[in-house]
N, C-alpha and C positions, 0 to 999 in steps of 0.2 A: 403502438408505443405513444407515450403522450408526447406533446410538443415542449423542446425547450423553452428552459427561462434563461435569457440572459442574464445574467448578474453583472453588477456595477465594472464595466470596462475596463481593460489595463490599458494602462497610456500606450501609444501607437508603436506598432511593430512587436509588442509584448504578447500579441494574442488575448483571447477571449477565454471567459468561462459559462461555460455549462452547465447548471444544477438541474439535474433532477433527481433531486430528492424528496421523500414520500409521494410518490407516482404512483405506488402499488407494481413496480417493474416487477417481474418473475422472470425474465432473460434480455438478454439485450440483443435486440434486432440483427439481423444481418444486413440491412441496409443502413445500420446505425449513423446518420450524418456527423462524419468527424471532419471539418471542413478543417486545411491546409494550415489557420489561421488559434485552430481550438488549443490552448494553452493548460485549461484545467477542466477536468472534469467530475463532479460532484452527483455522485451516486446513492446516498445516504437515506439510511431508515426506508430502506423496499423489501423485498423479499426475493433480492439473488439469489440464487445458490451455486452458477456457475460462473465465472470471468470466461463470456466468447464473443467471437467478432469486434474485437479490440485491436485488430491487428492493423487496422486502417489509419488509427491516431498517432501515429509515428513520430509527431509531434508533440506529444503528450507531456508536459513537465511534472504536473502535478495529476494522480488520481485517489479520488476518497470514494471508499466503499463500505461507510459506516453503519454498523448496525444493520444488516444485512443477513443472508443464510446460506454466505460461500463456505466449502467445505474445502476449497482448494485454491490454490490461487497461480497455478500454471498459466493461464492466461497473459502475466504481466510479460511474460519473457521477452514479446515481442518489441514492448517499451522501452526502449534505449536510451531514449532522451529523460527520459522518469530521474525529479531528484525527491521530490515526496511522494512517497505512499505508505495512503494511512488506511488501515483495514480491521481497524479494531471493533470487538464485540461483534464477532462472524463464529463460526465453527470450526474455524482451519485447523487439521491434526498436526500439519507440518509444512515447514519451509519447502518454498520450491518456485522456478524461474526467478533467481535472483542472480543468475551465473552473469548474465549480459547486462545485468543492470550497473555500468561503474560509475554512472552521472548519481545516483541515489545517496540524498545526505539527510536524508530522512525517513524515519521509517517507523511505522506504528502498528504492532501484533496486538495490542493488549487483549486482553479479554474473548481470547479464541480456545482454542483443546488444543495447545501443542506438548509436543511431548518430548522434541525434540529440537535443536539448533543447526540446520547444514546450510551450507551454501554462503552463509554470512560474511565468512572472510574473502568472498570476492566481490564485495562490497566497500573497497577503498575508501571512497569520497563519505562515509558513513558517520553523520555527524549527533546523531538523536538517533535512539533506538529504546522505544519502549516495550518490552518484554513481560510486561507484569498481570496477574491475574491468568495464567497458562497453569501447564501440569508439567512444565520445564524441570528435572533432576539438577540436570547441571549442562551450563550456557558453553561451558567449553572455551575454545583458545583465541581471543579475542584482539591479540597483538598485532595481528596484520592492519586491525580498524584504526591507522593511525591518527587519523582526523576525528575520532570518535571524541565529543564532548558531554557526553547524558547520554550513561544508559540505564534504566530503570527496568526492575525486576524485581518487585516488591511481590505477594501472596504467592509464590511458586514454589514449589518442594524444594530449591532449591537453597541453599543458604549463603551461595558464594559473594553477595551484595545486593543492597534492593535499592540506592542511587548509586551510582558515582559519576562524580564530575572530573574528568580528564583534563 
């Protein structure tokens, strides 16, 4: 696995970020260093196809896995602390591990194969949600996202709205 790059600091006690993006990653390590203190982790434009051995960042606020060749994304489940994750322009067919996610106020599908919407409404704190560029029919019952401010669903089969601002 290549070595990280720090990226420019959060001010102290905030945690650190992590990019490695364009590595050429195809999975990610089982000794993957998520040190106590890693706050973001920035995965973008490799060549994933799986989310594993993640379950060590426990402390994870933020993860991006853009541009990328996950087909699934069960991996996050284990992220608790997660308030963005952005995952857009992957292959995912469908939502999943999003039940344990209730810190999550951000969230980005675009440009994936979904086909479908589950799991969403256990997603409370859910402030941004982009949905657009999928093969989404219909998004379903959105009521529970009461904190929802953007959610976007523009190119999708579906026609129930392509912004709306709450």
């Amino acid at each position: 696995m290549a070595a990280a790059r720090a990226a420019a600091a959060l001010p102290p006690g905030e945690g650190s970020v992590v990019n490695w993006s364009g590595q050429g990653l195809q999975k990610l390590s089982p000794n993957l260093p998520c040190e106590a203190d890693i706050h973001t982790l920035i995965l973008d434009k490799n060549q994933i196809i799986k989310l594993e051995n993640l379950e060590k960042c426990k402390r994870l606020v933020q993860l991006s896995v853009a541009n990328n060749r996950l087909v699934r994304m069960m991996g996050v489940a284990k992220l608790t602390q997660l308030r963005v994750l952005n995952l857009p322009h992957n292959s995912i067919g469908y939502v999943e591990g999003l039940k344990e996610l209730v810190h999550l106020e951000w969230l980005n599908l675009a440009g994936n194969n979904l086909k479908a919407m589950e799991q969403i409404n256990t997603c409370t704190s859910l402030q941004h949600l982009d949905l657009s560029d999928n093969n989404i029919p219909q998004i379903g019952d959105l009521s529970k996202l009461v904190s929802l401010k953007v959610s976007v669903n523009h190119n999708n089969y579906s026609k129930q709205f392509d912004v709306v601002r709450y």
